[in-house]
C-alpha positions in Angstrom: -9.7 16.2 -19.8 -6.5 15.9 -22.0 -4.1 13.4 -21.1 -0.3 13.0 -23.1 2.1 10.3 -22.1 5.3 10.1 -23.1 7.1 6.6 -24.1 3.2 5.1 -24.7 5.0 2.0 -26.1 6.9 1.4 -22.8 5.8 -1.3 -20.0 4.4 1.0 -17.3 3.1 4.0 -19.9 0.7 1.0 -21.5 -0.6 0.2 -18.5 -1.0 3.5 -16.9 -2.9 4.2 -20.6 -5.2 0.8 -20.0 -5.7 2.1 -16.1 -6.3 6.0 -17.4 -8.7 4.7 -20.1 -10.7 2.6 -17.7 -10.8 5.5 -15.0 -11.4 8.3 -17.4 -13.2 7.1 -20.3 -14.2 10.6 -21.3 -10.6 11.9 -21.4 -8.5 12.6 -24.8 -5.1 10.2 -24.3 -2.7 11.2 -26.8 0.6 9.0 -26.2 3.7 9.2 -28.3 6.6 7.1 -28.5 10.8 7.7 -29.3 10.3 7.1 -32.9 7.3 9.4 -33.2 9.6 11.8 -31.9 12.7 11.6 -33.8 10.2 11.8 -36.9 8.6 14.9 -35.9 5.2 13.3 -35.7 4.4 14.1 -32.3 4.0 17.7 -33.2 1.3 17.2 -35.5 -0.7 15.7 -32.6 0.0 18.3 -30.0 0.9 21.0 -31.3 -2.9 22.7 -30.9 -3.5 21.0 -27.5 -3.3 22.6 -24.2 -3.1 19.1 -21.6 -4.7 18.7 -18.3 -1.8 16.0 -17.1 1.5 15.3 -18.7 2.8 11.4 -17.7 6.8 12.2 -19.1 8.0 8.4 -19.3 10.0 8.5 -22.0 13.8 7.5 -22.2 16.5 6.4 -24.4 16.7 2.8 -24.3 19.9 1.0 -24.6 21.1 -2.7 -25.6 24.1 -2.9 -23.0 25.0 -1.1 -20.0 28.4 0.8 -20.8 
């Protein structure tokens, strides 16, 4: 099984990662985070993968509410 989460360095994507890992110990867990986007280096960790379960919990994070 082939697991990507989005947002990995997030509160609730580290522990769904611990829970997933404990659960599934056999399973590939690939988990990128906003900077590993804007650089581009998500792609050269998924771009060959075909995933069983996408967990999208990524999201633009902000200092102050406008």
């Amino acid at each position: 099984m082939k697991i990507l989460v989005t947002g990995d360095k997030g509160f609730i994507a580290t522990h769904l990662q611990k829970r997933l890992r404990k659960d599934f110990p056999e399973a590939l867990i690939i988990g990128f985070d906003e900077a590993d986007y804007w650089s581009g280096t998500w792609l050269d960790k998924t771009i060959n993968i075909h995933f069983d379960y996408v967990f999208h919990l990524a999201a633009i994070a902000r200092d102050s509410v406008d």
